[in-house]
PASEPA-461016 format. One record per residue: x, y, z of N, C-alpha, C in turn. Coordinates in steps of 0.2 Angstrom, whole numbers. Layout:
N
((X Y Z) (X Y Z) (X Y Z))
...
//
This chain:
221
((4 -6 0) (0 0 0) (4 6 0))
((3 10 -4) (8 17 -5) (4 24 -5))
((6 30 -8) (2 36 -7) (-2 36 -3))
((-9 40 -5) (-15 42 -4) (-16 34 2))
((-19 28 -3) (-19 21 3) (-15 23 10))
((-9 22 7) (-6 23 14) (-7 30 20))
((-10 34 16) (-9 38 21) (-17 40 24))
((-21 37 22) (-28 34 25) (-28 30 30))
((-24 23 28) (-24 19 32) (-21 23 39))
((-14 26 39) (-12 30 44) (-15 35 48))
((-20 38 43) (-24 42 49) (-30 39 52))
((-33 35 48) (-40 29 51) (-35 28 60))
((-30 25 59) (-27 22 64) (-25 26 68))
((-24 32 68) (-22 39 72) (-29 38 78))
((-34 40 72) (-40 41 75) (-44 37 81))
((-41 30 78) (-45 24 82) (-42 24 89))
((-35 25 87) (-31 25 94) (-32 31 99))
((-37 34 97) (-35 41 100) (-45 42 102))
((-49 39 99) (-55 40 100) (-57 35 103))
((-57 29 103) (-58 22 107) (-56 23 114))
((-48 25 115) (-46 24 121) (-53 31 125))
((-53 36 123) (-54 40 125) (-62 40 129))
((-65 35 126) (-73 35 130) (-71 29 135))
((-74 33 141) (-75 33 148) (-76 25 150))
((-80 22 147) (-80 14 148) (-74 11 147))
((-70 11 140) (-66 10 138) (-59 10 144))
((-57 17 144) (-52 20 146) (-53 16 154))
((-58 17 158) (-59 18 166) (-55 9 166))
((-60 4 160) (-56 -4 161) (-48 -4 160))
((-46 -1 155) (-39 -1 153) (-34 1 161))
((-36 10 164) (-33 8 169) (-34 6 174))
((-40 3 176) (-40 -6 180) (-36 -10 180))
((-35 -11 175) (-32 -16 174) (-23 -15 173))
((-22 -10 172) (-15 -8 171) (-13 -3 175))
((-18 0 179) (-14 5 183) (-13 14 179))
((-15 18 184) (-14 26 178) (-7 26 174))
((-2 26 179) (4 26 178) (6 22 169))
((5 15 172) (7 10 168) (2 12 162))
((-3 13 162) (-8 13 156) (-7 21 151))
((-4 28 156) (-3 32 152) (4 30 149))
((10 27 150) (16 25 150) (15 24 142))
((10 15 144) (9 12 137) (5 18 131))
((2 23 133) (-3 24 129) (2 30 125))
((6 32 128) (12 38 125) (15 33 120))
((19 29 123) (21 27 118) (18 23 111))
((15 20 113) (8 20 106) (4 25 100))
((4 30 105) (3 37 101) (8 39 95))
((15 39 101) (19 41 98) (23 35 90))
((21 30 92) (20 23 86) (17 25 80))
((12 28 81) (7 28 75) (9 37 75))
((10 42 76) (11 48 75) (17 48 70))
((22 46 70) (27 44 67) (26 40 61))
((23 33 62) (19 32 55) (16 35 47))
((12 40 54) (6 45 52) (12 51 45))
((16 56 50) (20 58 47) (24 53 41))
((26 49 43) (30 46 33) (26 45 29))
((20 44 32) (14 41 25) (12 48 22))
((12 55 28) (10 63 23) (16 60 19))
((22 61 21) (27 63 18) (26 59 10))
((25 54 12) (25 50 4) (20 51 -1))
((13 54 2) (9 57 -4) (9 61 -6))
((4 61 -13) (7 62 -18) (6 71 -16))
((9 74 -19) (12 82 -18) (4 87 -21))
((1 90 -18) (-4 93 -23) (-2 99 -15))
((-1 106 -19) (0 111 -16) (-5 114 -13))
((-5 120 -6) (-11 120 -3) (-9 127 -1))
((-2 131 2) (3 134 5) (7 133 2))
((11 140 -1) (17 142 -6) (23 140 -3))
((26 138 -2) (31 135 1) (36 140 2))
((36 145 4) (38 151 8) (43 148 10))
((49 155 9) (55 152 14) (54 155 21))
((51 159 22) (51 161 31) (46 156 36))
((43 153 31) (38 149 34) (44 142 36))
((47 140 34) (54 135 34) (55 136 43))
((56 145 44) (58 145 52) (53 145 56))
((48 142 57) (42 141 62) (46 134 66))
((44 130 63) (46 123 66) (52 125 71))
((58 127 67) (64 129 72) (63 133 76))
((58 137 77) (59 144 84) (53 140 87))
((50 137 86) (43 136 88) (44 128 92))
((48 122 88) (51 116 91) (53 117 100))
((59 121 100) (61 121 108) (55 123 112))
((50 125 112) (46 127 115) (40 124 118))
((39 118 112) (35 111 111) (38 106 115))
((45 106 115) (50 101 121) (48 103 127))
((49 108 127) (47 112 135) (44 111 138))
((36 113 134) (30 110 136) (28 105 137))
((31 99 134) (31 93 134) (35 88 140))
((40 89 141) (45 89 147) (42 91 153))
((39 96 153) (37 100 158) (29 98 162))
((27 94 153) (20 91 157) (20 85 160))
((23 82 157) (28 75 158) (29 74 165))
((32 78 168) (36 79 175) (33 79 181))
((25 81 180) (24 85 186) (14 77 185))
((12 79 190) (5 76 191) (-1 81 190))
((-3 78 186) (-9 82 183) (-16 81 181))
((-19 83 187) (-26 80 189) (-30 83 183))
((-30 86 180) (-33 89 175) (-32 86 165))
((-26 81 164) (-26 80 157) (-24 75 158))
((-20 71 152) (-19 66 152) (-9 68 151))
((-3 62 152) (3 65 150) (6 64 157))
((3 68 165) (8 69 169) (10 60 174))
((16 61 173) (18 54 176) (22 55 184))
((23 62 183) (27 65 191) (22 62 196))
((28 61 202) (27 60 210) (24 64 214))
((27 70 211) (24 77 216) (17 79 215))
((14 77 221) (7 79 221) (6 87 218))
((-1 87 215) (-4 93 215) (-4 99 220))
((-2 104 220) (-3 111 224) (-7 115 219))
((-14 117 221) (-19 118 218) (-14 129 218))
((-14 130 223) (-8 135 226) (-3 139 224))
((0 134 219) (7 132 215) (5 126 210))
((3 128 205) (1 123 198) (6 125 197))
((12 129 195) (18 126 191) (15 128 184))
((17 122 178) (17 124 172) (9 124 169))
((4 122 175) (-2 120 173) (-5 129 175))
((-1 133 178) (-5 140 177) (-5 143 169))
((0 142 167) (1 142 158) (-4 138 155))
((-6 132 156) (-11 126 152) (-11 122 154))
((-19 119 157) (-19 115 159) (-17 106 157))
((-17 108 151) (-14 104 146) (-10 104 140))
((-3 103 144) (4 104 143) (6 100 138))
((4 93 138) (5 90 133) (1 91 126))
((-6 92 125) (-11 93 121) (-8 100 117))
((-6 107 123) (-3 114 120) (2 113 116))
((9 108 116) (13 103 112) (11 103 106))
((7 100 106) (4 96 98) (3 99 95))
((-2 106 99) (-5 110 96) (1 117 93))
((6 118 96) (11 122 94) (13 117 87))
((14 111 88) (19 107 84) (17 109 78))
((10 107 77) (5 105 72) (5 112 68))
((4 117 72) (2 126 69) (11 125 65))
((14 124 69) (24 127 66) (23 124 59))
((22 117 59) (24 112 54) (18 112 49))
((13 116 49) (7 115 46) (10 122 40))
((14 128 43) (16 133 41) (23 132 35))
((25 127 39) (32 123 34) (30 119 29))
((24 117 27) (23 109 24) (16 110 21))
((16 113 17) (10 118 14) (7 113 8))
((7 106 9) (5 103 4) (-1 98 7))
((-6 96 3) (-14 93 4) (-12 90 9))
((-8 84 8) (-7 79 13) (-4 83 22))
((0 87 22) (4 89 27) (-4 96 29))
((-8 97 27) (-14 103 28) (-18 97 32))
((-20 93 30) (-25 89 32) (-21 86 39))
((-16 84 39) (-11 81 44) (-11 86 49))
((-8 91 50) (-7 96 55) (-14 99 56))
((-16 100 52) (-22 104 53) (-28 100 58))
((-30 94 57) (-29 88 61) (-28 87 68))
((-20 87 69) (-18 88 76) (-19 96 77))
((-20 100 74) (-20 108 79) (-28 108 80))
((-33 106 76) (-40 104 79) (-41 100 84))
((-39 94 84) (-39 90 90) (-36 93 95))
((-33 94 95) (-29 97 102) (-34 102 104))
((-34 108 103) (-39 114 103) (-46 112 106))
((-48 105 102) (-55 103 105) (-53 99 112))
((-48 93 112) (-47 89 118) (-46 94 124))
((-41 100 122) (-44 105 131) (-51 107 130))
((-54 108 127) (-59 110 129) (-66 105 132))
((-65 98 127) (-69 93 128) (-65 90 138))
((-61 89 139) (-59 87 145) (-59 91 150))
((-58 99 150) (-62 103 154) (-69 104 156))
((-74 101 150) (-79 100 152) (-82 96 157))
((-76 90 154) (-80 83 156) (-77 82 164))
((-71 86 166) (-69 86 172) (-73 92 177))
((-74 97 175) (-80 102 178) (-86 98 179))
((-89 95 174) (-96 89 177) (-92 86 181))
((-87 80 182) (-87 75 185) (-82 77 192))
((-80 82 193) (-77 85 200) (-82 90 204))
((-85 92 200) (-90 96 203) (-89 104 206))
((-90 105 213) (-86 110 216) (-77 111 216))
((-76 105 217) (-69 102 217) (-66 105 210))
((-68 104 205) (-68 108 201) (-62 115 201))
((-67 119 203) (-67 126 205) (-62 127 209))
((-58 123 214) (-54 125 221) (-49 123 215))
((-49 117 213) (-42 114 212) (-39 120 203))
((-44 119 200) (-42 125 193) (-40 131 194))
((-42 135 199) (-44 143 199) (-37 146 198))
((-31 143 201) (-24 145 198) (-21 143 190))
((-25 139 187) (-24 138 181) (-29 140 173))
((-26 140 170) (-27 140 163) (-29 133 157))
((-35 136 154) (-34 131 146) (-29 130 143))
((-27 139 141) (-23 138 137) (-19 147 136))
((-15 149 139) (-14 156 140) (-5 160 139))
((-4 164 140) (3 167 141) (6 167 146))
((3 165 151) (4 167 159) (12 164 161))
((15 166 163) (21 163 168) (19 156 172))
((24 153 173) (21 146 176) (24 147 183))
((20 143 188) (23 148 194) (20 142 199))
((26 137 203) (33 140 200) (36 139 192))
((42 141 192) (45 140 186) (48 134 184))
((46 128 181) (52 122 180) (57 123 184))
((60 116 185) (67 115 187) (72 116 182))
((76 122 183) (82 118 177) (84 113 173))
((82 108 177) (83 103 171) (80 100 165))
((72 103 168) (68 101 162) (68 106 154))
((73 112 156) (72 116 152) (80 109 147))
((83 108 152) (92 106 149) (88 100 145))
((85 94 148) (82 90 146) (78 92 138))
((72 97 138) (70 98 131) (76 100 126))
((80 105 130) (87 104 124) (88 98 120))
((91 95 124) (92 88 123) (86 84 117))
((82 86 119) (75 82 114) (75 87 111))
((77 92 109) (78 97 102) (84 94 98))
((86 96 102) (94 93 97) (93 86 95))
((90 81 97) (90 74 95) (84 75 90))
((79 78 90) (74 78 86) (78 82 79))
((80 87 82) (85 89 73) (89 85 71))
((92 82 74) (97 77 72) (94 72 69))
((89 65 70) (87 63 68) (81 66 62))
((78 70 61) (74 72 57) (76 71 49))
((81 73 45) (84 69 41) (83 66 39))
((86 60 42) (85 52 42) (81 50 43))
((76 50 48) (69 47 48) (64 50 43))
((63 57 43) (58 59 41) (61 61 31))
((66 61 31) (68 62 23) (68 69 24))
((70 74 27) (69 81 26) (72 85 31))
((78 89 29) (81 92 33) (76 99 35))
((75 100 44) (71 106 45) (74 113 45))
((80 113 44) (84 120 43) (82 123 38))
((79 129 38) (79 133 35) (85 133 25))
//
């Protein structure tokens, strides 16, 4: 299976893994049975399986133009990348009663939300940064429909998850959010530890480095 096939097949599969898990039945048995910890663990890296899939099937269909292939747009992904690690790193790190991603030990400070006063969801903000950078570099049907795709879902998933945690918390709700954000400019407070900033480094640099060769496309401008 090649082109257009292939890159159907990749996004049906994007979706299934991301809408299936996602209703309440489904998801409450999975972490039953596996533990929050262990069932977000497995659910990242599965995501992450098929996102990368997703990406080399755009990349291989066939080319029909959407966005002029602008050279200044080439520098979104680059200024915009570090920033994605960050967030990503950062939502990773910490416990977060609010999204899905946080894998940290450190309980919740409703007081001191940290990077959840910026967004409550750190990892979803990510995608959605990622998607807008890469939607601006990659201006062809297949990579419009792609990004466009992840920066929609993402957009909708804070909002659909802040609903459905406002129903299901109730008052609780209100005490534990009131220092945080959907999705804003605000300083994170506190600020990351230094290392998660040194860490995203590191996951930039390795993501430039490898992009090349994995993806077939150097992202430098």
């Amino acid at each position: 299976m090649t082109g257009w096939g292939l890159f159907l097949a990749a996004l049906i599969t994007f979706l299934l893994t991301h809408v299936v898990p996602a209703r309440p039945a489904v998801r409450g048995r999975l972490i039953e049975s596996m533990g929050r910890r262990r069932y977000f663990a497995a659910y990242s890296v599965l995501s992450l399986l098929v996102l990368g899939w997703l990406i080399i099937a755009a990349a291989q269909a066939p080319y029909v133009e959407v966005i002029p292939p602008l050279g200044i747009f080439r520098w979104a992904p680059l200024l915009i990348m570090p920033v994605v690690c960050w967030l990503a790193i950062a939502g990773l790190s910490i416990e977060n009663p609010f999204s899905f991603g946080g894998l940290g030990h450190r309980s919740f400070d409703p007081e001191n939300p940290g990077i959840l006063r910026t967004t409550r969801h750190p990892i979803l903000a990510a995608l959605m940064l990622w998607a807008c950078a890469h939607l601006l570099a990659n201006g062809s049907l297949s990579h419009v429909i792609l990004f466009g795709l992840f920066a929609g879902f993402a957009a909708m998933g804070m909002a659909l998850i802040d609903r459905r945690n406002a129903r299901e918390m109730g008052i609780e709700w209100i005490r534990l959010s009131r220092n945080t954000a959907r999705f804003s400019l605000r300083a994170p407070h506190p600020w990351p530890s230094r290392w998660i900033g040194l860490v995203a480094l590191a996951v930039f640099a390795v993501l430039l480095h490898l992009h090349a060769p994995v993806i077939g496309l150097s992202p430098l401008p």
